[in-house]
C-alpha positions as CSV (number, residue, x, y, z in Angstrom):
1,X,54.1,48.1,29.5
2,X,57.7,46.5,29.2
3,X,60.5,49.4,28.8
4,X,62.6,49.0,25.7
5,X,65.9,50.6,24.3
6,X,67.3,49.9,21.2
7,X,70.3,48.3,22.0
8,X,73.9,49.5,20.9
9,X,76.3,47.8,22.6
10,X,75.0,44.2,22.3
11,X,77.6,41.3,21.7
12,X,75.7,38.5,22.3
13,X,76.2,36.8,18.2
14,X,80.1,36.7,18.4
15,X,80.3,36.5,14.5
16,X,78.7,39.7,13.8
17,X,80.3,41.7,17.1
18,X,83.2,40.7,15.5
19,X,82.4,41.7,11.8
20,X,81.6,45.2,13.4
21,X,85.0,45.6,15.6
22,X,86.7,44.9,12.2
23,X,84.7,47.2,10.7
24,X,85.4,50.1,13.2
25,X,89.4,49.4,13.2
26,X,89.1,50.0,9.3
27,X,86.7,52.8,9.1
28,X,86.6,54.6,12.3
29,X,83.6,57.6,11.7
30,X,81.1,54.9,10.9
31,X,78.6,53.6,13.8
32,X,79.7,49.8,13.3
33,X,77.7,49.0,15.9
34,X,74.2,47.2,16.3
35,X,71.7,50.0,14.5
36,X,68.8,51.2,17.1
37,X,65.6,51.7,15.8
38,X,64.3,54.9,14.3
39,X,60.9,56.4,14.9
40,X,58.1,56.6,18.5
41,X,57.1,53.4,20.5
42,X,53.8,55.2,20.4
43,X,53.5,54.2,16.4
44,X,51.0,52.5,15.3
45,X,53.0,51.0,12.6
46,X,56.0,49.3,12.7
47,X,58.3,48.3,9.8
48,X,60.6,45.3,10.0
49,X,63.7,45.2,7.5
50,X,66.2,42.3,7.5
51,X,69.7,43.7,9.1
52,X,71.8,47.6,8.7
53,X,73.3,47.6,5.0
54,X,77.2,48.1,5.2
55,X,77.3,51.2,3.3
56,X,73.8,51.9,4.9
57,X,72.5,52.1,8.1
58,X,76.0,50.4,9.1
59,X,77.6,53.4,8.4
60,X,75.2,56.1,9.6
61,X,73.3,54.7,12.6
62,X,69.7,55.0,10.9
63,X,68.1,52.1,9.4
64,X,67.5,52.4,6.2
65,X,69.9,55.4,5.7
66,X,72.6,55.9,2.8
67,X,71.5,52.7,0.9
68,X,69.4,51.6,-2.2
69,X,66.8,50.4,0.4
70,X,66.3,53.6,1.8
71,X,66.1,55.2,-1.6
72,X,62.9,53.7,-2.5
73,X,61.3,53.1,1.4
74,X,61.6,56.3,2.5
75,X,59.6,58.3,-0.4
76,X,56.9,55.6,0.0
77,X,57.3,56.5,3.5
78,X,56.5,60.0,2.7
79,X,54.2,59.8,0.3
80,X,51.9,58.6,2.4
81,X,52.6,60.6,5.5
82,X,55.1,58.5,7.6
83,X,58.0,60.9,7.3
84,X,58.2,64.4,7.0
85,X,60.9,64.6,3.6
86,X,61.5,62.0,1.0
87,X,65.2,62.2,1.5
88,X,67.0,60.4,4.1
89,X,70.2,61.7,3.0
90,X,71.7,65.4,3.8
91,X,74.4,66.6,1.1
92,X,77.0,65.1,3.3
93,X,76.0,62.0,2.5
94,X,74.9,61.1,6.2
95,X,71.5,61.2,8.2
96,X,69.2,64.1,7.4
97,X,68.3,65.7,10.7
98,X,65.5,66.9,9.0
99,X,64.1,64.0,8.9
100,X,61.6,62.4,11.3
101,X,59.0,59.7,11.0
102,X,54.9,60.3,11.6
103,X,53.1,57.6,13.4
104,X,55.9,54.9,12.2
105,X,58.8,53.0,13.8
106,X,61.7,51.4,11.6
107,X,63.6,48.4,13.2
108,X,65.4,45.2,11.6
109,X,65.2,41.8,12.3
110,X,68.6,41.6,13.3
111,X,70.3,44.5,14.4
112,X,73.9,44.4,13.1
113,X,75.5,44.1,9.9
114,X,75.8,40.5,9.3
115,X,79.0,39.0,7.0
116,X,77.7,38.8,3.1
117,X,74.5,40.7,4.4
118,X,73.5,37.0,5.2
119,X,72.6,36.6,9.4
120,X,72.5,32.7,10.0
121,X,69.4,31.1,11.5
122,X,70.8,31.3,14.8
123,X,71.9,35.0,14.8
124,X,68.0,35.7,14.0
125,X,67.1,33.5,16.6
126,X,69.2,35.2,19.2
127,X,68.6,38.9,18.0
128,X,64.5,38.2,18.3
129,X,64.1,38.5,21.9
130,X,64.8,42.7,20.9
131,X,62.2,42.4,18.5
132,X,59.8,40.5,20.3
133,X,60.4,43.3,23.8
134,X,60.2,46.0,21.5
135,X,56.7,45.0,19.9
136,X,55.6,44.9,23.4
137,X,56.8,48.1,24.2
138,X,54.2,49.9,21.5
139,X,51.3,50.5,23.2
140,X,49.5,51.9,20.1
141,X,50.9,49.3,17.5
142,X,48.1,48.2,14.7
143,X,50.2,48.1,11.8
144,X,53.3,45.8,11.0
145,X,55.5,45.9,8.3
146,X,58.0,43.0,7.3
147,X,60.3,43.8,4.5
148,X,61.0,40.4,2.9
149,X,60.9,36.9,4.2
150,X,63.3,36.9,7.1
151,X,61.7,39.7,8.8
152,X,58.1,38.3,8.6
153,X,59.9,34.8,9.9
154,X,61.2,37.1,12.7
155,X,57.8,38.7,13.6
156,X,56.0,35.5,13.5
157,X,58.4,34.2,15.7
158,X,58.2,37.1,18.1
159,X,54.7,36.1,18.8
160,X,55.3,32.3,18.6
161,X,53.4,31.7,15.7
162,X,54.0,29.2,12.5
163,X,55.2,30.5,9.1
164,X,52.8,27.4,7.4
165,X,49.5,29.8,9.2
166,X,51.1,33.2,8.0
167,X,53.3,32.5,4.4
168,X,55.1,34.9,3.6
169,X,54.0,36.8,-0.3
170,X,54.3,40.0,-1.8
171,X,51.6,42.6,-0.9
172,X,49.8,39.9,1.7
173,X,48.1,40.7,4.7
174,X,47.0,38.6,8.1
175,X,45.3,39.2,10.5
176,X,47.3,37.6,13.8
177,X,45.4,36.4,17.0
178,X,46.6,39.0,18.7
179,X,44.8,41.8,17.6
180,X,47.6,43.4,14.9
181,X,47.6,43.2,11.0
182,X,50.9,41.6,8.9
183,X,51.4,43.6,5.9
184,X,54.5,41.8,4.0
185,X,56.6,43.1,1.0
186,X,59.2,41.6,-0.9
187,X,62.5,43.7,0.6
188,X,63.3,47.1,-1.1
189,X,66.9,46.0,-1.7
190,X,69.2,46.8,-4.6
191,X,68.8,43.4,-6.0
192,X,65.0,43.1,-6.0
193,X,64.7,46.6,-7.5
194,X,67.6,46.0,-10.3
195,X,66.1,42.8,-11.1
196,X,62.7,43.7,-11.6
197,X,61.2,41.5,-9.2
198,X,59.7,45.0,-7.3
199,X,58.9,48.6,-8.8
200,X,57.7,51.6,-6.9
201,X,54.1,51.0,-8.2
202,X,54.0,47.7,-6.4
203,X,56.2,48.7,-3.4
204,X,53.8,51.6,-2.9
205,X,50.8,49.6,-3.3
206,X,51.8,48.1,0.0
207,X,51.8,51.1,2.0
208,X,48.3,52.8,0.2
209,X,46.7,49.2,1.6
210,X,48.4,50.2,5.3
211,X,47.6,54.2,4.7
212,X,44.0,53.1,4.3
213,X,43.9,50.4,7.1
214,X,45.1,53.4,9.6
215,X,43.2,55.7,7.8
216,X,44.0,59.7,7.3
C-alpha cells in the first residue's frame, strides 16, 4: 500500500504558490499554505471538494473549516455519523479540536487556494497526482464523495477514466470498474446554497444514500 502525506509545502503550480506567499506577507496567522487533508486513510469514505476557501480552510488549515461550505457539510456530516459535533468552528473562530471525523476522509481536488477560487485546467491537472496517491493509500475505501463537477473530473481522472462514462449530476451514483462507488453532489458553496440551486434536504439526501450503502 503506497504511503501518502498530505502535502504542505508543495510549489509545483507557480500561480497559486504565489497567490499563497502573498497571502502570508498580508495576513501572517493564517496557514496560506496547500490545506492537508482531514480525517483516517483507513476510511471507507472519502469526500472530494474543489480547493481551501480564502476565508476557509485557507485560513485555518482544515478543509472545509470557517466557510459557508463547511456550514452546511459538516452537520450532514454528523448527522449521519461521520463526525463527532456539527460545528467545525470553536468560539475563536478557528478549528474545533473537538472535532474529529468517523469512518471519513475530507480532501480537495486541488490543494491550495486558487486566485478568484477558480484553479485553471492545468493546476487540476498537476495537483491530481496527490489525489490519485492518496486514493491508493486507503486501504478500506468504498465510498467516494465529489463535491461538484471539478472534483468528480478530478477523481475520474485519478483512475483514468472518461467523464462521457461517469457525467457528472446532482445526487448520481456509479459504480467504477474498480470496485468503489461515485456518489456526486452539486458543491455546498455559498453560491449554490444562496441561489437555491441546493438545500439541506437535498444535500443530505446524498449522504442518507452513502449512510445506507456503508450501512450502520
Amino acid at each position: 500500500m503506497p504511503r501518502f502525506t498530505s502535502p504542505t509545502d508543495c510549489i509545483d503550480c507557480p500561480r497559486l504558490a504565489e497567490h499563497l506567499a502573498d497571502i502570508r506577507r498580508r495576513e501572517p496567522g493564517w496557514h496560506a499554505l496547500p490545506v492537508p487533508s482531514f480525517g483516517d486513510l483507513d476510511a471507507r469514505l472519502l469526500v472530494v471538494g474543489l480547493a481551501p476557501g480564502e476565508k476557509g480552510a485557507n485560513r485555518t488549515g482544515r478543509p472545509f473549516t470557517g466557510d459557508v461550505a463547511g456550514v452546511l457539510l459538516y452537520p450532514a456530516l454528523h448527522r449521519f455519523g461521520f463526525a463527532s459535533v456539527a460545528e467545525p468552528l470553536a468560539e475563536s473562530g478557528w478549528k474545533n479540536p473537538d472535532m474529529h471525523l468517523a469512518d471519513c476522509r475530507i480532501t480537495n481536488a486541488v490543494r491550495c487556494l486558487p486566485p478568484a477560487n477558480k484553479p485553471t485546467i492545468l493546476e487540476i491537472r498537476q495537483c491530481n497526482w496527490h489525489l490519485k496517491t492518496e486514493l491508493a493509500a486507503m486501504p478500506n475505501l468504498r465510498a467516494i464523495l465529489a463535491l461538484g463537477a471539478i472534483a468528480h473530473q478530478a477523481v475520474l481522472w485519478a483512475y483514468g477514466l472518461k467523464l462521457s462514462e461517469y457525467p457528472f449530476a446532482h445526487n448520481i451514483r456509479h459504480d467504477l470498474p474498480n470496485g468503489l462507488t461515485l456518489f456526486s453532489s452539486y458543491h455546498c458553496s455559498g453560491y449554490n446554497w444562496r441561489t437555491g440551486r441546493l438545500t439541506v434536504e437535498r444535500f443530505e439526501a446524498v449522504f442518507a444514500d452513502i449512510r445506507q450503502f456503508l450501512g450502520g
